[in-house]
C-alpha atoms as an extended CHARMM CRD file, in Angstrom:
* protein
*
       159  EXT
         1         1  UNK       CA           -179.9150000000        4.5590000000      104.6500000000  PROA      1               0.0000000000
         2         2  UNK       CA           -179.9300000000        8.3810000000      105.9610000000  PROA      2               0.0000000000
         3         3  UNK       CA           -176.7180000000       10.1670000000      106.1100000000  PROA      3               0.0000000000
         4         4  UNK       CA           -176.8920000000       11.6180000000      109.4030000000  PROA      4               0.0000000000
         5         5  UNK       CA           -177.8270000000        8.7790000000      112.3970000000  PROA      5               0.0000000000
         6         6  UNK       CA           -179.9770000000        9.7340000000      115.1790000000  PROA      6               0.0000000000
         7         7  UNK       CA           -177.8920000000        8.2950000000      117.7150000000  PROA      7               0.0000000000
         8         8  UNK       CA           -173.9890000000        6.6660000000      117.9100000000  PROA      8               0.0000000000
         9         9  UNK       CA           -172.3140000000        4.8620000000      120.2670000000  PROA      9               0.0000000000
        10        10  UNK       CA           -168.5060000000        4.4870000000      119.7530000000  PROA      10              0.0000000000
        11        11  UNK       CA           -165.8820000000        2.8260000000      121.9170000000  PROA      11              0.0000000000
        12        12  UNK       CA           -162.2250000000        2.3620000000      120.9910000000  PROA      12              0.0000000000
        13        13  UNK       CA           -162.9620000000        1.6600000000      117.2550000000  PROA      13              0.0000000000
        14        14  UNK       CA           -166.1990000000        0.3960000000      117.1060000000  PROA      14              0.0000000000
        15        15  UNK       CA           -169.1370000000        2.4070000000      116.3380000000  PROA      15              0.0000000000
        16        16  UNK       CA           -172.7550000000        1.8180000000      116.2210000000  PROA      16              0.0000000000
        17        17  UNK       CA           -175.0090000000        4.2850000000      114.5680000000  PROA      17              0.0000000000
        18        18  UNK       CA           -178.9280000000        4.1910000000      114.7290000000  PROA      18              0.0000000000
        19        19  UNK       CA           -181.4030000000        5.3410000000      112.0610000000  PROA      19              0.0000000000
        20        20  UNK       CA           -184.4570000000        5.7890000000      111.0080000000  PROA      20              0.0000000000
        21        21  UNK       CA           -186.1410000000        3.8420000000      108.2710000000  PROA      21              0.0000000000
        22        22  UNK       CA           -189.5570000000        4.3000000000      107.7760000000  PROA      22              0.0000000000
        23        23  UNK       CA           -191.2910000000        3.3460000000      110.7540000000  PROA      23              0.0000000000
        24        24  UNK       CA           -188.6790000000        1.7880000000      112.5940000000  PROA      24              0.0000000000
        25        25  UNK       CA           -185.2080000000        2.3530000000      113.5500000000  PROA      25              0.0000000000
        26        26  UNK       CA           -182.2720000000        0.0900000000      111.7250000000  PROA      26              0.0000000000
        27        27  UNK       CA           -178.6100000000        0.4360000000      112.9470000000  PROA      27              0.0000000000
        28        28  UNK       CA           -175.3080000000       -0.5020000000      111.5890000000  PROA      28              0.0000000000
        29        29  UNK       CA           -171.6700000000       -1.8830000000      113.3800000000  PROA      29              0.0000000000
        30        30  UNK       CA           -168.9200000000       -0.0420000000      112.0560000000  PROA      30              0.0000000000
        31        31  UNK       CA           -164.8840000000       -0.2830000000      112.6310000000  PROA      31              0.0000000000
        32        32  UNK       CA           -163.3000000000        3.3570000000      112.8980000000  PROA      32              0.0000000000
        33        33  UNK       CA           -159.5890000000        3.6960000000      111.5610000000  PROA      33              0.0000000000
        34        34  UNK       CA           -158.4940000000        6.7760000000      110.8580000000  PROA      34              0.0000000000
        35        35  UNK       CA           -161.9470000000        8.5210000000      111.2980000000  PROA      35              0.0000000000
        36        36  UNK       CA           -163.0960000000        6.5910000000      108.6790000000  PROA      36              0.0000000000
        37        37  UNK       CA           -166.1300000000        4.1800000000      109.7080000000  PROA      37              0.0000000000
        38        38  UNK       CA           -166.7290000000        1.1750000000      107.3710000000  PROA      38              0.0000000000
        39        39  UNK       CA           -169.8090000000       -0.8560000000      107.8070000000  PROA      39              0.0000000000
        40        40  UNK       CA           -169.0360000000       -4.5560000000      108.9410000000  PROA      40              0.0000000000
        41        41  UNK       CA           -172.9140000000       -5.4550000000      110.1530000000  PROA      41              0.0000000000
        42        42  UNK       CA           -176.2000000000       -3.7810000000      108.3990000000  PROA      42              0.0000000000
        43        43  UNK       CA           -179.1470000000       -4.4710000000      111.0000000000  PROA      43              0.0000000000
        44        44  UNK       CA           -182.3690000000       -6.3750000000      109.0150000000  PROA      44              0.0000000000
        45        45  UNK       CA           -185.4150000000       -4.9590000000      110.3280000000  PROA      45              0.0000000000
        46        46  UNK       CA           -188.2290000000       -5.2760000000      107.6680000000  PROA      46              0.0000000000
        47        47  UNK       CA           -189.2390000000       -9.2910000000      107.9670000000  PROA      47              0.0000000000
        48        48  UNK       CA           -191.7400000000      -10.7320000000      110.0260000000  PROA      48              0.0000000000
        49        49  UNK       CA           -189.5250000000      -12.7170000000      112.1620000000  PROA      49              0.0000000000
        50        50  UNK       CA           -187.2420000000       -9.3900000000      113.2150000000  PROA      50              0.0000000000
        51        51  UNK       CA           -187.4000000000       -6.7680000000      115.7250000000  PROA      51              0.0000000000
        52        52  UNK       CA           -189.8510000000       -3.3530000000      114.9950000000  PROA      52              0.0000000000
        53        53  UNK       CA           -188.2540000000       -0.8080000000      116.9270000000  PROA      53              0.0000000000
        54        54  UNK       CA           -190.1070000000        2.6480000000      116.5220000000  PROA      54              0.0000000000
        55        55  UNK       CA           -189.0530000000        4.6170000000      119.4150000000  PROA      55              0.0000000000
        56        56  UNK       CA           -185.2660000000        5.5850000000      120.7160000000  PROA      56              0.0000000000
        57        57  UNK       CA           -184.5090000000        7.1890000000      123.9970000000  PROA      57              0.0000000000
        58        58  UNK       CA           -181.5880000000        8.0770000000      125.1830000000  PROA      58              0.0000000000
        59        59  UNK       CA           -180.4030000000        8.0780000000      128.5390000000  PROA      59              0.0000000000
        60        60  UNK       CA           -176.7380000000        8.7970000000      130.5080000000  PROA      60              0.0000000000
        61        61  UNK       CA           -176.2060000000        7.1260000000      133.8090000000  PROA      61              0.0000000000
        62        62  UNK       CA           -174.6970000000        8.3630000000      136.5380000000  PROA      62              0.0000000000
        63        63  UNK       CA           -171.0520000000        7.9550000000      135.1320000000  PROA      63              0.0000000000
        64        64  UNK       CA           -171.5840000000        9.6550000000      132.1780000000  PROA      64              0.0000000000
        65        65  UNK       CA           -171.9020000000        6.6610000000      129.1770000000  PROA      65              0.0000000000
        66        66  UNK       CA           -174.4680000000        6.8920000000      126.6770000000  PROA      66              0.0000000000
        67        67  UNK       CA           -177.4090000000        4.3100000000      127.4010000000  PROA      67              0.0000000000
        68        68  UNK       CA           -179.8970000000        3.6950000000      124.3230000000  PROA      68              0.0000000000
        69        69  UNK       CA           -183.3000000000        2.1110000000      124.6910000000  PROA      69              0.0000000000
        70        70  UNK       CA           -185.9680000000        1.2060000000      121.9300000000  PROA      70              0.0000000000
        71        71  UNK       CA           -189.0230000000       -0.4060000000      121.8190000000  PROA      71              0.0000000000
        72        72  UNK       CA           -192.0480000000       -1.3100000000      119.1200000000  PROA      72              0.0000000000
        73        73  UNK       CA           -194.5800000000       -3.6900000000      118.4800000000  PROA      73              0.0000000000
        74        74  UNK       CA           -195.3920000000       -5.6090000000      114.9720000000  PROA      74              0.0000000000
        75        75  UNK       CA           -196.3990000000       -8.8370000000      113.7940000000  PROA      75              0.0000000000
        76        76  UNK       CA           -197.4500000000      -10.0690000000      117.1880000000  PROA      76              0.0000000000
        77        77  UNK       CA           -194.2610000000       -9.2670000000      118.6020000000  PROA      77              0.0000000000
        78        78  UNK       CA           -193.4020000000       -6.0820000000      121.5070000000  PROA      78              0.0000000000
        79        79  UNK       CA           -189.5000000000       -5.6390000000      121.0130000000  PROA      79              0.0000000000
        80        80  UNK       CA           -187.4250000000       -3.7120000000      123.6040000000  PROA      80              0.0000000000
        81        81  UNK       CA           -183.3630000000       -3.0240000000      123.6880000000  PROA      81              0.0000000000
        82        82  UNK       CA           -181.0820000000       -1.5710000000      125.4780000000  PROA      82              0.0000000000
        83        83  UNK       CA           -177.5630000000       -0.8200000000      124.1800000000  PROA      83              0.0000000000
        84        84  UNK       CA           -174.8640000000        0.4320000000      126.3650000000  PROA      84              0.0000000000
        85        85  UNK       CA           -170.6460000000        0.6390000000      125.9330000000  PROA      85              0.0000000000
        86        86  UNK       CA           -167.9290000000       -0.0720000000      128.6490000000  PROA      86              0.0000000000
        87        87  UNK       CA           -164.4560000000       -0.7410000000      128.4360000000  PROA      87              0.0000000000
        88        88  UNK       CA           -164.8790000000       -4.4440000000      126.7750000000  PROA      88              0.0000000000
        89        89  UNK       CA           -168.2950000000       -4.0600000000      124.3160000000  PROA      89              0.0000000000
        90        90  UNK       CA           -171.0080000000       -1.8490000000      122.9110000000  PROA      90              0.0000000000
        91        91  UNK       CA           -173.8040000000       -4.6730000000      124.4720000000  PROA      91              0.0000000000
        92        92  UNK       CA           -177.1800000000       -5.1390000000      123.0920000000  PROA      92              0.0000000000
        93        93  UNK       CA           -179.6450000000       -7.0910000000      125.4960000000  PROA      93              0.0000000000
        94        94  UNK       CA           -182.8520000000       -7.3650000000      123.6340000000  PROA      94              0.0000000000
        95        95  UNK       CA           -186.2690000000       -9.1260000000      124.6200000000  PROA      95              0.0000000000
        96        96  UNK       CA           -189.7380000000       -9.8720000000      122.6430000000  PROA      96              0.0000000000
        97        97  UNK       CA           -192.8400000000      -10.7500000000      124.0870000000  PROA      97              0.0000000000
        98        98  UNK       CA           -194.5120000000      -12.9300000000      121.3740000000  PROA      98              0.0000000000
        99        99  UNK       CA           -198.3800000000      -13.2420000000      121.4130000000  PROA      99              0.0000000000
       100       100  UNK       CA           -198.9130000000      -15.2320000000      117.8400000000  PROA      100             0.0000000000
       101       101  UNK       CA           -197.1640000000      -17.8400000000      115.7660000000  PROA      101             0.0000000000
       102       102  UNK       CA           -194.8180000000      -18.0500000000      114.7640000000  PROA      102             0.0000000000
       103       103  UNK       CA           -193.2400000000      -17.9630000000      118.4760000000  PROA      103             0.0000000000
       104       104  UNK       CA           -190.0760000000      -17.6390000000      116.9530000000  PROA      104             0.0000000000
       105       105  UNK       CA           -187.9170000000      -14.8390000000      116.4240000000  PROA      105             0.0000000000
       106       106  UNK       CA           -184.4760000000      -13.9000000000      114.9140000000  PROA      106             0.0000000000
       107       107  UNK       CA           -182.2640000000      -10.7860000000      114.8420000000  PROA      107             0.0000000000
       108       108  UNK       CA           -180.6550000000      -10.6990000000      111.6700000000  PROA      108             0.0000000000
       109       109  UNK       CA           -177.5590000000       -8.5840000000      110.6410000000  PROA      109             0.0000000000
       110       110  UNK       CA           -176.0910000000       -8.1620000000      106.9120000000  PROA      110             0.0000000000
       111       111  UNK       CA           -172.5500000000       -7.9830000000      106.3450000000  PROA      111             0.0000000000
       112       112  UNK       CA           -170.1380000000       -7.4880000000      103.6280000000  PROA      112             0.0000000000
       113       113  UNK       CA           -168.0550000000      -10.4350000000      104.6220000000  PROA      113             0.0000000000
       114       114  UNK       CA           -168.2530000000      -13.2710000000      106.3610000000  PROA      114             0.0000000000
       115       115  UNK       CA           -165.4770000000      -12.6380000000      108.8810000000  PROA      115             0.0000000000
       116       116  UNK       CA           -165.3280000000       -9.0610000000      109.7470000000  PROA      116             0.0000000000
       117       117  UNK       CA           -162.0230000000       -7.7930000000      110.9590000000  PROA      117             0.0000000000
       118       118  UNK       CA           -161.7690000000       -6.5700000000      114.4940000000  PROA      118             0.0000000000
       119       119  UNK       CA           -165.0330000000       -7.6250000000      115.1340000000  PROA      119             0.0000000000
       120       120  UNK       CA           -166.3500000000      -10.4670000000      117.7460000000  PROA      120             0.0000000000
       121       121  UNK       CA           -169.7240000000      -11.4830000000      119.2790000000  PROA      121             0.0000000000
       122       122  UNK       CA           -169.5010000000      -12.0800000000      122.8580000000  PROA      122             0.0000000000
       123       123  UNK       CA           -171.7330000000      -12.9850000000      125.8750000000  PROA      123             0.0000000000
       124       124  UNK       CA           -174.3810000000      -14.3880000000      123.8850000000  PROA      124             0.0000000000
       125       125  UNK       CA           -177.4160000000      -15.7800000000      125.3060000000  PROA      125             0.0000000000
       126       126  UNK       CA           -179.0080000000      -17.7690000000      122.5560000000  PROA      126             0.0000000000
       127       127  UNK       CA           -177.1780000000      -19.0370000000      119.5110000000  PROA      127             0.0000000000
       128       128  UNK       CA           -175.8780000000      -17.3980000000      116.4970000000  PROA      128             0.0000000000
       129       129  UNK       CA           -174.5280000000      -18.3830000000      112.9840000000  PROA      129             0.0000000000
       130       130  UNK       CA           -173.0960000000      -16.8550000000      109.6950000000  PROA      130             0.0000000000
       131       131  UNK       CA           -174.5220000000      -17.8350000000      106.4620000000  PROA      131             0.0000000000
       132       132  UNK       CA           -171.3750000000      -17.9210000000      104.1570000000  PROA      132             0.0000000000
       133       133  UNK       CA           -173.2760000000      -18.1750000000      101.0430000000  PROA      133             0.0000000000
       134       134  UNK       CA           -175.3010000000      -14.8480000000      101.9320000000  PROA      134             0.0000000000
       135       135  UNK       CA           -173.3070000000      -12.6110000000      104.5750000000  PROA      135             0.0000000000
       136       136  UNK       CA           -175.8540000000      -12.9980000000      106.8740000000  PROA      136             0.0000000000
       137       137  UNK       CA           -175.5620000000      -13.3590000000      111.0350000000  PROA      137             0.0000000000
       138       138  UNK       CA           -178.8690000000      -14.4530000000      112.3810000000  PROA      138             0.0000000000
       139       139  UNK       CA           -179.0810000000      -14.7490000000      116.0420000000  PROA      139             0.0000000000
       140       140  UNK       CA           -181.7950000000      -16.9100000000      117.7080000000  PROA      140             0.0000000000
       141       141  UNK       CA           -183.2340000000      -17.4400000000      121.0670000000  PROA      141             0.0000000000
       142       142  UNK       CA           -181.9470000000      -19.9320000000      123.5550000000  PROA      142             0.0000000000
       143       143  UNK       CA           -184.6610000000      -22.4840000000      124.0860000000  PROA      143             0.0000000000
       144       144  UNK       CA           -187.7540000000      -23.8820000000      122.2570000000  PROA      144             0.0000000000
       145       145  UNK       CA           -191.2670000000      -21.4240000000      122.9250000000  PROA      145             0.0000000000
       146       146  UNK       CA           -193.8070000000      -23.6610000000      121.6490000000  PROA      146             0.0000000000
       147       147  UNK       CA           -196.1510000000      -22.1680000000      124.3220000000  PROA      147             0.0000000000
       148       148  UNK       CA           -197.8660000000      -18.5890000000      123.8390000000  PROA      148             0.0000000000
       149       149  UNK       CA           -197.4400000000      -15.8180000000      125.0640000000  PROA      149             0.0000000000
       150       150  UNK       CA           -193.6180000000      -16.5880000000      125.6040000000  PROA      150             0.0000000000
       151       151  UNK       CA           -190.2380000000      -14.0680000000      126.2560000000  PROA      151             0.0000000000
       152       152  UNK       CA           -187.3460000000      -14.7200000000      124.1970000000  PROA      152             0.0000000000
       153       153  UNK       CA           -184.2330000000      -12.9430000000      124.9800000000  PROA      153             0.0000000000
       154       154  UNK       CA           -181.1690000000      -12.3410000000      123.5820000000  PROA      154             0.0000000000
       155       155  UNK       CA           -177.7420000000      -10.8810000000      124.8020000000  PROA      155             0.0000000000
       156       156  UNK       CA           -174.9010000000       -9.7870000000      122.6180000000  PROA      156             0.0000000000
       157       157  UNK       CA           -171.6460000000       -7.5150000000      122.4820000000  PROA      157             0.0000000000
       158       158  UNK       CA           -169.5410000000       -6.5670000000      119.7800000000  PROA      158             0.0000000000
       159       159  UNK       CA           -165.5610000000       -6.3090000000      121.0710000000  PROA      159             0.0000000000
């Protein structure tokens, strides 16, 4: 991972850096205390199920918060997300148009532990679960997408 991100988001203790990796941009979900960030969530990028993000823009809106949006195309897949703060969340809403099989996708995150402290997933659309064997939170779609070309979405905040 590179020691300087290309973009962060913070809000009250929660910080989300972005990176690049290659050709495509990875990010991690950190806690602050004390101005001291620890990693709780390691985004998984590189598998053909997961997002391929290669370009970041970023964008403030007309009350001055940091808006982030990315976007990239592999493995049949065109990924776009936008992540934004308020008061409650840093929010990620994410879509991918799927053209091939497999139609379907997962966002994947790796973490240290199993129960990170301070940290909750909220407003999800789709399901998620966390692998206790491997530290893994994989978040998939709502809805079966037998049919191609299909949207998925997903919608998730981090408290």
């Amino acid at each position: 991972m590179a020691s300087t991100p290309i973009a962060t988001l913070e809000r009250r203790g929660l910080r989300v850096d972005f990176y690049q990796l290659d050709d495509r941009y990875s990010h991690t979900l950190s806690i602050v205390r004390d101005a001291q960030p620890t990693v709780v969530w390691q985004s998984i990028e590189h598998h053909d199920e997961g997002p391929a993000y290669q370009e970041l823009h970023e964008q403030t809106d007309h009350q001055g918060n940091t808006l982030l949006f990315l976007n990239g195309a592999a493995g049949g897949a065109h990924w776009s997300m936008s992540v934004q703060q308020d008061d409650k969340a840093i929010t990620f809403d994410v879509a991918a148009r799927v053209s091939t099989a497999p139609p379907m996708r997962v966002i994947e995150y790796q973490g240290p532990t199993t129960e990170p402290p301070g940290l909750a997933c909220s407003q999800p659309v789709g399901t998620f679960h966390i692998d206790e064997s491997t530290h893994r939170l994989t978040l998939s779609p709502t809805g079966e997408h037998q049919q191609l070309p299909a949207t998925l979405r997903w919608k998730y905040g981090f408290l």
